[in-house]
Backbone as a ProteinNet text record, in pm:
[ID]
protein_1_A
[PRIMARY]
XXXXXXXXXXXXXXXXXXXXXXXXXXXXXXXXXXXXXXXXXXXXXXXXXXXXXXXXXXXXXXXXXXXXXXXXXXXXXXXXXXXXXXXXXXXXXXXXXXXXXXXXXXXXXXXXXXXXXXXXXXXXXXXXXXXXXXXXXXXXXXXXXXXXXXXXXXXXXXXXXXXXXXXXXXXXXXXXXXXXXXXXXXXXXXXXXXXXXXXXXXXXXXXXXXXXXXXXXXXXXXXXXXXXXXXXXXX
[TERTIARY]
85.7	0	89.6	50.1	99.4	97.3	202.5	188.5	211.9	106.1	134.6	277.4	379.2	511.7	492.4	366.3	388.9	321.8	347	242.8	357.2	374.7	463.5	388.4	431.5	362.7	507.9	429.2	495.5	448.5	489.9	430	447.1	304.5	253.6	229.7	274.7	232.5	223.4	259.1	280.9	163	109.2	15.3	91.3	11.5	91.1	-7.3	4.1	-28.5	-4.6	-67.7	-10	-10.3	99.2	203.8	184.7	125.6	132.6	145.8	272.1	418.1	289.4	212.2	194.9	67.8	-0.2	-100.8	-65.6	41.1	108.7	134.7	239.1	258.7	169	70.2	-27.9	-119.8	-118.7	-191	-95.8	25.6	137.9	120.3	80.2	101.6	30.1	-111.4	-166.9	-117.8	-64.3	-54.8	97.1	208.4	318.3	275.3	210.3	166.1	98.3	73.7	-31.5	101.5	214.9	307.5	383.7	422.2	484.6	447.3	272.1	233.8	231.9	207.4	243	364.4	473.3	609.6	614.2	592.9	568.3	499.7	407.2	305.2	347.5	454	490.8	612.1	673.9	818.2	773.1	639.7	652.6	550.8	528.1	400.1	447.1	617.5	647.9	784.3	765.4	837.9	967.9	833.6	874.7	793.2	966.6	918.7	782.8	823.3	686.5	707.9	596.7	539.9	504.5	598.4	556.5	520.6	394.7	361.5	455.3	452.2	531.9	368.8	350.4	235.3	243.3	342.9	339	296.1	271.9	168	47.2	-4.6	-180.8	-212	-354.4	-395	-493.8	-463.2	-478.7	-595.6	-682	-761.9	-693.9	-559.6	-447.8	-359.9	-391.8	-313.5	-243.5	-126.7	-0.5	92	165.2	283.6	377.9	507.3	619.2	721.1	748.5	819.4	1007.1	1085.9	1168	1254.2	1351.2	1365.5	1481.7	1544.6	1675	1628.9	1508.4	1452.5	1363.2	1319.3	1250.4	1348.2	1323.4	1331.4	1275.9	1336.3	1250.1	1112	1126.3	1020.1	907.7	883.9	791.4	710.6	762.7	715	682.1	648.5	643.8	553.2	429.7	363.9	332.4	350.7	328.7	220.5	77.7	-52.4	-147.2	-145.5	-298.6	-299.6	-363.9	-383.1	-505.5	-565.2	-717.3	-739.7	-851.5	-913	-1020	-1043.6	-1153.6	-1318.4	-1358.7	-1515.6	-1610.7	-1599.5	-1689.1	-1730.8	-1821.1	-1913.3	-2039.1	-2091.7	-2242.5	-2224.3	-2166.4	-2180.5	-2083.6	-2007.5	-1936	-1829.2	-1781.7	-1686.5	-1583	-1411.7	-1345.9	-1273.1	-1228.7	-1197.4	-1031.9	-918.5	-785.2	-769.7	-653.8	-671.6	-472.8	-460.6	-306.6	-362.1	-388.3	-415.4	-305.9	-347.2	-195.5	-142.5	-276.7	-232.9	-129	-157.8	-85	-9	-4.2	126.6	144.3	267.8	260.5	300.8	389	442.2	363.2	202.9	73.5	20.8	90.5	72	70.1	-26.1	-10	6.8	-9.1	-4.8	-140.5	-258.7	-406.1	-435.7	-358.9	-380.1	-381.9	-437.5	-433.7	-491.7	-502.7	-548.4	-597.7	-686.8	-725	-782.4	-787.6	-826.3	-983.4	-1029.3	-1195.2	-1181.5	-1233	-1274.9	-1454.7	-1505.4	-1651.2	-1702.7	-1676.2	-1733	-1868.4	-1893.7	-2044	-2162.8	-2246.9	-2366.4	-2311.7	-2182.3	-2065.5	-2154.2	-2121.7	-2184.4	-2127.7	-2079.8	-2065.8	-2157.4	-2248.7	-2375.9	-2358	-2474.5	-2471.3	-2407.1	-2255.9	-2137.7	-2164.3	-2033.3	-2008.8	-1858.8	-1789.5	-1654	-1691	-1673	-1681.9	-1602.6	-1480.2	-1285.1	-1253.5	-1324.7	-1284.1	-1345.5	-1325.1	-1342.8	-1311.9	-1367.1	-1343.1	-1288.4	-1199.9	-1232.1	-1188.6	-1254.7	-1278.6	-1256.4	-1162.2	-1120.8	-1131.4	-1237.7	-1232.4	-1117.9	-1067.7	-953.6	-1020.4	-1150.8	-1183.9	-1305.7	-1363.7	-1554.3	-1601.7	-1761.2	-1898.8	-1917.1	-1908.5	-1928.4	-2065.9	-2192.4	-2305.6	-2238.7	-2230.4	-2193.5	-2258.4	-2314.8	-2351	-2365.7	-2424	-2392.8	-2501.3	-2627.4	-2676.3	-2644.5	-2684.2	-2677.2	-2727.8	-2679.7	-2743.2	-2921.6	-2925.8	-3068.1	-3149.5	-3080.6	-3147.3	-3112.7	-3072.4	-3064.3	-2961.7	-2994.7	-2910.2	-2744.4	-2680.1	-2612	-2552.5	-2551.6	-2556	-2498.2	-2370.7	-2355.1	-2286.1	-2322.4	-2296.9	-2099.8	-2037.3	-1902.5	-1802.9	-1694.3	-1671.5	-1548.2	-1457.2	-1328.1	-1257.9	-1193.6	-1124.1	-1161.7	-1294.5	-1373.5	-1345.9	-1351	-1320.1	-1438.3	-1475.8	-1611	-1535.8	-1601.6	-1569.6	-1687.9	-1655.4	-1760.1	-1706.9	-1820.6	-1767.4	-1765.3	-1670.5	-1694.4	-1811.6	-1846.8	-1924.5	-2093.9	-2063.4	-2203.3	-2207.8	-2331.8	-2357.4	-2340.7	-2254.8	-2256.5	-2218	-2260.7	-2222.1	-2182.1	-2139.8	-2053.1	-2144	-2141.7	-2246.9	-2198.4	-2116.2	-2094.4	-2219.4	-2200.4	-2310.9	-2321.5	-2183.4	-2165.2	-2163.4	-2115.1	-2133.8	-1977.1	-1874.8	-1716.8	-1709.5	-1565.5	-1565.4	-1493.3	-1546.5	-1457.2	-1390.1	-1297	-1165.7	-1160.1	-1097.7	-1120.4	-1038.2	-962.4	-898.7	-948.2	-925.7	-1036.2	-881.5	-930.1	-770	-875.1	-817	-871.9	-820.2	-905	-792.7	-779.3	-793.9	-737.2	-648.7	-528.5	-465.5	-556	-638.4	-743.3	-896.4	-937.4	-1062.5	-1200.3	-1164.3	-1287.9	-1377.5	-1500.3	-1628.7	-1717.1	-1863.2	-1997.8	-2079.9	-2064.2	-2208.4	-2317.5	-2458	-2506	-2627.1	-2634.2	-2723.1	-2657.4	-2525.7	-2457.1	-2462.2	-2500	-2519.4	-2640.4	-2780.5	-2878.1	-2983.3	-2872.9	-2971.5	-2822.4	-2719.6	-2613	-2530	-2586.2	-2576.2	-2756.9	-2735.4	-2846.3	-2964.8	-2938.6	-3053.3	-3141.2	-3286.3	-3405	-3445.9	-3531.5	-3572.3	-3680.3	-3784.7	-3882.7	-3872.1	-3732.1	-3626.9	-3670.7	-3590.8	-3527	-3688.4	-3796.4	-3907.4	-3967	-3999.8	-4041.9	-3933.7	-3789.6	-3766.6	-3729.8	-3719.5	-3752.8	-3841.2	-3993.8	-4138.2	-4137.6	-4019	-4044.9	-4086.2	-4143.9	-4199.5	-4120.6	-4178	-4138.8	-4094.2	-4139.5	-4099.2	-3947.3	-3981.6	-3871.3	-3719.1	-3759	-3647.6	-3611	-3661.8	-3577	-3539.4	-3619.5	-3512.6	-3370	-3335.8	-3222.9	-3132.5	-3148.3	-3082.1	-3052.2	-3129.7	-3066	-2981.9	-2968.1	-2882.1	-2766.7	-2745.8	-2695.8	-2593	-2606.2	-2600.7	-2634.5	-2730.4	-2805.8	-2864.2	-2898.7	-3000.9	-3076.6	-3179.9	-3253.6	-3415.1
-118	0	123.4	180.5	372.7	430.7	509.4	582.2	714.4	865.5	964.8	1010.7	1069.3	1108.7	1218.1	1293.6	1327.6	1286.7	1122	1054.1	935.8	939.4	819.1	749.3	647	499	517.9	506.9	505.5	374.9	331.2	192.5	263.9	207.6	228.6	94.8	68	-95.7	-201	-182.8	-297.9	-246	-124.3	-110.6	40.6	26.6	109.7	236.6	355.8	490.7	587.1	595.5	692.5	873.4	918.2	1092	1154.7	1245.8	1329.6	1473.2	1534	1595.4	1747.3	1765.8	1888.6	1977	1842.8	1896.9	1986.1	1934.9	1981.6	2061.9	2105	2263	2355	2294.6	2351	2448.8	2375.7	2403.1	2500.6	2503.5	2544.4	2735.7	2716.9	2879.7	2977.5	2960.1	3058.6	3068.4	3031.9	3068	3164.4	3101.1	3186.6	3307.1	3324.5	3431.5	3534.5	3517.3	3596.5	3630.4	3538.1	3579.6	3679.4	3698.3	3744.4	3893.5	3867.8	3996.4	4101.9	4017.6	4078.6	4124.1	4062.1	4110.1	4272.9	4210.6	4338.3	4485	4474.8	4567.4	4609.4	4546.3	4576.7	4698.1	4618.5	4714.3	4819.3	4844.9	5005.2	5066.1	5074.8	5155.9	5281.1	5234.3	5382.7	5421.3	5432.3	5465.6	5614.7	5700	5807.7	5832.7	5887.1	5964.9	5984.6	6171	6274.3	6332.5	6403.9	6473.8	6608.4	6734.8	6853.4	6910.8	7019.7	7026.5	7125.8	7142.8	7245.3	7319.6	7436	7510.5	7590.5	7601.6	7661.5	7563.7	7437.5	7370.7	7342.1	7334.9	7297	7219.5	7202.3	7083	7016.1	6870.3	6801.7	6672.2	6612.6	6517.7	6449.8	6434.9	6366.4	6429.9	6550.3	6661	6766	6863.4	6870.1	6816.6	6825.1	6768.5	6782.3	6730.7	6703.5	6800	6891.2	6945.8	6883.9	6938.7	6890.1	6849.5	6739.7	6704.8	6790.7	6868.2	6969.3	7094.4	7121.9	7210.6	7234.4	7118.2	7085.6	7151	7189.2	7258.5	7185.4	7275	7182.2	7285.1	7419.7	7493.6	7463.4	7328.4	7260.1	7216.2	7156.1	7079.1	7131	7231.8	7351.5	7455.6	7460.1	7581.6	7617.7	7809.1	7910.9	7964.2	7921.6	8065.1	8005	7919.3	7875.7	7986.2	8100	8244.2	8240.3	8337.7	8357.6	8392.4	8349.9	8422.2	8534.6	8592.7	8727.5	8668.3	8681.3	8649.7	8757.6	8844.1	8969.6	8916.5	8866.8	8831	8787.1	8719	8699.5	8585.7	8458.2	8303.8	8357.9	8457.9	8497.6	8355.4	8330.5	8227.4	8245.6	8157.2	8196	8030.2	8004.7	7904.9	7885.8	7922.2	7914.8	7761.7	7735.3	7655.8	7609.6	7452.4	7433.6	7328.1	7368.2	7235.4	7251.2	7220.2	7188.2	7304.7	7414.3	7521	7598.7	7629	7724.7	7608.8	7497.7	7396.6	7254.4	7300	7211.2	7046.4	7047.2	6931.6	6844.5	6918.2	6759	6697	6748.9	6711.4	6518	6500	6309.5	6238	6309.2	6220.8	6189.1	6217.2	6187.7	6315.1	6429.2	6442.5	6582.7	6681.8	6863.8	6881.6	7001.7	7064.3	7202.8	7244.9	7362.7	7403.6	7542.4	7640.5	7661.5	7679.8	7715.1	7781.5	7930.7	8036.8	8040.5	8041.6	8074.8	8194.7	8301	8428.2	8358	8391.6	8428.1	8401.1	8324.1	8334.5	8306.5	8251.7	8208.7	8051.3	8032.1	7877.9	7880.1	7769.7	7719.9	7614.5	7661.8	7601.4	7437.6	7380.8	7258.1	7237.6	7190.9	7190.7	7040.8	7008.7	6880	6867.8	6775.7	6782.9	6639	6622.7	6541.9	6447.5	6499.5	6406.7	6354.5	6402.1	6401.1	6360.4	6268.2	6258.1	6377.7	6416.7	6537.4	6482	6544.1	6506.4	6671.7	6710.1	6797.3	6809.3	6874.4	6902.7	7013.3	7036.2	7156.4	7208.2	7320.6	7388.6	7457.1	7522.6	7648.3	7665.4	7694	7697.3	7573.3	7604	7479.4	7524.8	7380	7405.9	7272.4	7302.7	7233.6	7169.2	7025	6981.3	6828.1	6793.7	6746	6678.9	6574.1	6526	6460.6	6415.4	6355.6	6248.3	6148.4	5990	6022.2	5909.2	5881.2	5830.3	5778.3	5746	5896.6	5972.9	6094.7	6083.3	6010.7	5969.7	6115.5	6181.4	6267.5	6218.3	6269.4	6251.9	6414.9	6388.3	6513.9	6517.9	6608.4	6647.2	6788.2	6819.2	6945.2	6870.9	6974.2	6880.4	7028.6	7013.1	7080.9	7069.8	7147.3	7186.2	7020.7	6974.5	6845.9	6740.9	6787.7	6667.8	6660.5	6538.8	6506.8	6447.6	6461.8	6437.6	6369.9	6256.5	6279.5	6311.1	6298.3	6325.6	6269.9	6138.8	6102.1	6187.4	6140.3	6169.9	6230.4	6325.3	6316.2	6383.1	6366.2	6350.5	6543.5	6582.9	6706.1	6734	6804	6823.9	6954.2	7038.7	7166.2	7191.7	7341.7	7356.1	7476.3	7490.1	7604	7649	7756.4	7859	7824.6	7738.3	7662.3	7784.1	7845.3	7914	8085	8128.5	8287.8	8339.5	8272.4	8315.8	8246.6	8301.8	8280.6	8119.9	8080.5	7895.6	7858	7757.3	7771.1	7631.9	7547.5	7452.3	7420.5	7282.7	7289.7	7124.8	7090.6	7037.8	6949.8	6826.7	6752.7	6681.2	6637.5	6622.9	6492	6383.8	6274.7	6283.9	6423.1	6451.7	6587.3	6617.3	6730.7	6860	6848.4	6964.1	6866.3	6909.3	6832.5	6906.7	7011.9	7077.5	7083.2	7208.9	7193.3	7246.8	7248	7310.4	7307.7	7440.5	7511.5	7469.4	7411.8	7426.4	7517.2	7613.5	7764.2	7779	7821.8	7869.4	7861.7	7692.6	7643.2	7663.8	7722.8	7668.8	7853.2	7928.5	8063.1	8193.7	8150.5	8209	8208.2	8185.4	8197	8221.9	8148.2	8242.2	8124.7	8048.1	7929.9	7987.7	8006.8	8033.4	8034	8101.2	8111.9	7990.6	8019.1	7881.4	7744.4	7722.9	7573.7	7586.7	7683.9	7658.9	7632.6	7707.4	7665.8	7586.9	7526	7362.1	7272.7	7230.7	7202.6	7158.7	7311.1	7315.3	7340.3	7366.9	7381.6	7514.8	7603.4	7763.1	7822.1	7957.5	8009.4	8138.5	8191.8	8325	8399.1	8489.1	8546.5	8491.8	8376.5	8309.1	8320.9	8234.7	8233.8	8352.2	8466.5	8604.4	8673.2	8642.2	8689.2	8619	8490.3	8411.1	8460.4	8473.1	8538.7	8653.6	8723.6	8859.1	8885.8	8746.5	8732.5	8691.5	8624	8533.8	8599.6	8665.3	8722.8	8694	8544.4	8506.4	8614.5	8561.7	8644.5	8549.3	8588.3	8508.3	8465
0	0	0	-93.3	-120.6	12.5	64.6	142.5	156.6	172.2	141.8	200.6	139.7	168	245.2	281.3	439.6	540.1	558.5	635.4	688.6	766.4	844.5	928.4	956.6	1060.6	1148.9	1257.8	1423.8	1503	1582.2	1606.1	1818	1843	1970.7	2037.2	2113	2139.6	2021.9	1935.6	1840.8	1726.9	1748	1626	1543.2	1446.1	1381.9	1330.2	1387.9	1394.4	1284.9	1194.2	1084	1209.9	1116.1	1184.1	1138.1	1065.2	994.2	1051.4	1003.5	1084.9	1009.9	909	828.8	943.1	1036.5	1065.4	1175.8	1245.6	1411	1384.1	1237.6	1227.1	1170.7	1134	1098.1	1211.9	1333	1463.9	1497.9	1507.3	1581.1	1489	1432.7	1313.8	1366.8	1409.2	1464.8	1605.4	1698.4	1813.6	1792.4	1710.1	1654.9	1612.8	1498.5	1476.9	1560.8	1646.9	1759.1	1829	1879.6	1956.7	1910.5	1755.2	1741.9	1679.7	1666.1	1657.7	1756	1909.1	1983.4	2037	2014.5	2023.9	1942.1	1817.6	1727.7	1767.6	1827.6	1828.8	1991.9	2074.5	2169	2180.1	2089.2	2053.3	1961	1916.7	1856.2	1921.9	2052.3	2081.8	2171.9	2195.1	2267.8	2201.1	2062.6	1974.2	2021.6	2043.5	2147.5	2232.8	2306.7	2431.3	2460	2396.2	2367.6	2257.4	2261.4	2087.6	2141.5	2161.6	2209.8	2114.1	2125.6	1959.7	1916.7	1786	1728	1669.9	1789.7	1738.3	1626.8	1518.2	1407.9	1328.8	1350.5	1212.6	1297.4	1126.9	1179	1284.2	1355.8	1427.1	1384	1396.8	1308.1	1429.1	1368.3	1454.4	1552.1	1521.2	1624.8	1704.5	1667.6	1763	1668.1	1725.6	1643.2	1600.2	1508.8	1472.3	1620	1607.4	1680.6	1659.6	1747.7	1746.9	1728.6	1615.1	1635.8	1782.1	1809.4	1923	1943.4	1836.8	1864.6	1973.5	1956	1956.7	2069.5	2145.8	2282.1	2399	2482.6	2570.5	2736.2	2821.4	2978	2971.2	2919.1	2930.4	2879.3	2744.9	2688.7	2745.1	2912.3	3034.9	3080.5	3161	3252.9	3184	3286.2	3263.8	3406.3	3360.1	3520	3505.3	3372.8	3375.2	3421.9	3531.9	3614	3722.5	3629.5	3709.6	3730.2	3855	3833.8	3738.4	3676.7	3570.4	3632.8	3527.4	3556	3500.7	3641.2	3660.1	3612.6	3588.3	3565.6	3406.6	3401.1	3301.7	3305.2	3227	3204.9	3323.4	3330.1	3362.1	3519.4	3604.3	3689.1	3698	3599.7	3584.5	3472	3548.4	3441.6	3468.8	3322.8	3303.9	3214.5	3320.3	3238.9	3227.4	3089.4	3038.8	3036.4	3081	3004.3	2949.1	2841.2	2721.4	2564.5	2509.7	2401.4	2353.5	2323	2263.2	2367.4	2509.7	2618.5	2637.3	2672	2702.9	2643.4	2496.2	2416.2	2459.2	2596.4	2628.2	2658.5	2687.2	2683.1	2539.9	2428	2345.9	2311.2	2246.4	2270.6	2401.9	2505	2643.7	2637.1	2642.9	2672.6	2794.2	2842.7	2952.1	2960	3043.6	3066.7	3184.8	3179.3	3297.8	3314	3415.4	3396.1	3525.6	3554.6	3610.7	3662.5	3731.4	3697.5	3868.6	3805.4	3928.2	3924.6	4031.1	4003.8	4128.9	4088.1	4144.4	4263.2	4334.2	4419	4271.4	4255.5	4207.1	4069.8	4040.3	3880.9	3852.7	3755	3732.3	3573.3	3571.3	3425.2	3372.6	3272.2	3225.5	3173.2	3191.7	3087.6	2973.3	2997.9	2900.3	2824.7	2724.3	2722.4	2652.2	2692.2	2637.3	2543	2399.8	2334.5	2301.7	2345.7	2357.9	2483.3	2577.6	2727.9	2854.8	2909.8	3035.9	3142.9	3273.7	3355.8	3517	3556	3696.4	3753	3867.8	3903.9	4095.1	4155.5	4271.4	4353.2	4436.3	4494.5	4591.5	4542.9	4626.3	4722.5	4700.7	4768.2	4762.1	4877.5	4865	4872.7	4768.1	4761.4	4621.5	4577.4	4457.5	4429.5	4332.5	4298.8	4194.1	4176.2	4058.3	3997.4	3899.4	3852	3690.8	3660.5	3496.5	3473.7	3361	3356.3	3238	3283.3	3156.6	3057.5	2903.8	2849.1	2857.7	2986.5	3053.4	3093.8	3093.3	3129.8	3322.6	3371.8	3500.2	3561.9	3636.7	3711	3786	3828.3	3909.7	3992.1	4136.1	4181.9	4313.8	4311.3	4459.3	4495.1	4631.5	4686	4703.8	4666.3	4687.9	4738.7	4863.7	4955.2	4935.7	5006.7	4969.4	5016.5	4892.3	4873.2	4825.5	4790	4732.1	4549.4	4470.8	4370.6	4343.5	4204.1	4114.1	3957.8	3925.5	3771.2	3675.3	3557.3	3470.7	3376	3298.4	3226.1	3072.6	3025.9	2827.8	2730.3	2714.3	2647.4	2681.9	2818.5	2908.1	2923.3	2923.7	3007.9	3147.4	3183	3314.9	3333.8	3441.3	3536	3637.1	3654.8	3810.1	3882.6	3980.4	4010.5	4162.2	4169.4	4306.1	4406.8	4510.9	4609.3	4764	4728.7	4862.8	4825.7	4955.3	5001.4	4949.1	4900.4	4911.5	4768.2	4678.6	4550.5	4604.5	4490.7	4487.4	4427.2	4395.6	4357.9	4319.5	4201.1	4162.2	4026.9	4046.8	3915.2	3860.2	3749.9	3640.6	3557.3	3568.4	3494.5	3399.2	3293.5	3158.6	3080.6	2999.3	2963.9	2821.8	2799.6	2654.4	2674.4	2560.8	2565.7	2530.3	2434.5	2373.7	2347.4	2529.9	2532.4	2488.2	2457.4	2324.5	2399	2397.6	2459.5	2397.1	2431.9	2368.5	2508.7	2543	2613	2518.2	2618	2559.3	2525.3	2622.1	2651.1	2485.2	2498.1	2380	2210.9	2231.2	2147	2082.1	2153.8	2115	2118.9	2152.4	2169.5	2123.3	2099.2	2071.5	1945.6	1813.9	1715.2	1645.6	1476.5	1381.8	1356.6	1427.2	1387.7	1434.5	1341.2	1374.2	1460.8	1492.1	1627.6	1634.8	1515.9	1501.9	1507.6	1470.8	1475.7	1628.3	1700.4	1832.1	1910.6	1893.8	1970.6	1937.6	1800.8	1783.8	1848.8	1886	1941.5	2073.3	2148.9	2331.6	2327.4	2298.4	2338.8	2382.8	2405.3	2461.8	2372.9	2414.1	2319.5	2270.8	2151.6	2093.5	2164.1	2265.7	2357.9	2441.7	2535	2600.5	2466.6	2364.4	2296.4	2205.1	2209.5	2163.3	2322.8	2451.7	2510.8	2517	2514.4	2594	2453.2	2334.4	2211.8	2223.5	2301	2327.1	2408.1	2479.5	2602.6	2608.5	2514.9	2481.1	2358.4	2265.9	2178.9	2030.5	2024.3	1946.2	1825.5	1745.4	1638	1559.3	1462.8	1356.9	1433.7
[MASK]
+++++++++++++++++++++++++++++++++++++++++++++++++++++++++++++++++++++++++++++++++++++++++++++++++++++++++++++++++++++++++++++++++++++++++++++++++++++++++++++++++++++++++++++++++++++++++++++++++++++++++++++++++++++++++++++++++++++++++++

């Protein structure tokens, strides 16, 4: 009898076992391959360091470009403008910022930070950061803070000097001066330029119709040319 030439007989107790050597390495390929994709995909994921931007080119969905590495500095690392900001406005809130543009060295980390003063009676409205997760630390005062779900489900607390809140991604949430003394609060971020949209802002502070805007919130004519006038809305 013919025997396939990649098929050998092995003898086990006196019987005889056809081998076939093609199938074992056959099995053996995908688990190699997985190993060594992961080897692969291990050794290039911290290619570099960091990526400080070089704010003279565009920004791009992935950030800025990379500043040459001749050219990096310790001052890239280092930022001194988490100053008060000036509250004297409509919202009695100010919101300084070290995100990529004021400090390029968070460029490609996932990570920033920021400032937030809220005057007596200050509140920063129903925001949403669309890149970013929030976490939020009171230095100073009572601050009202809250986010609601995709479920529409609230979440809410009075939160006191040292207390930490997050907020996830995406979600609406606000800050609101709870007390009698200005409050003081800084805001870490898990993106470098975590982008935002008020949404008072959004929705009574540009030219979209006014008729759009009240078939949609149910307010009426009146309500929605005042908050446009307020706002600095038109249309």
């Amino acid at each position: 009898m013919h025997q396939n030439i990649h098929t050998f007989l092995i003898y086990i107790k006196g019987k005889r076992i056809p081998f076939k050597p093609q199938k074992i390495v056959a099995k053996m390929i995908l688990p190699i391959f997985f190993m060594f994709s992961f080897l692969l995909s291990s050794s290039s994921c911290n290619a570099l360091d960091f990526c400080v931007a070089d704010l003279k080119t565009p920004q791009g969905l992935a950030g800025y470009s990379c500043k040459k590495l001749e050219l990096v500095t310790v001052d890239d690392f280092v930022f001194s403008g988490l100053h008060a900001g000036n509250t004297s406005n409509l919202i009695k809130a100010a919101v300084t910022p070290a995100f990529t543009a004021q400090f390029p060295g968070v460029n490609g980390l996932g990570i920033s930070i920021a400032r937030l003063d809220l005057a007596v009676g200050g509140v920063v409205p129903m925001h949403t950061h669309p890149d970013s997760s929030e976490i939020i630390v009171v230095i100073q005062g009572i601050i009202d803070a809250g986010f609601v779900s995709s479920a529409n489900k609230v979440y809410f607390k009075t939160l006191k000097t040292g207390d930490i809140m997050v907020f996830p991604q995406g979600l609406l949430h606000f800050q609101i001066n709870a007390g009698t003394t200005p409050a003081l609060a800084y805001v870490s971020f898990s993106s470098p330029s975590p982008g935002v949209q008020i949404l008072d802002f959004a929705l009574f502070g540009n030219d979209l119709p006014s008729n759009i805007i009240e078939e949609t919130t149910f307010l009426d004519d009146a309500q929605v040319k005042k908050l446009k006038g307020v706002l600095g809305g038109t249309g």
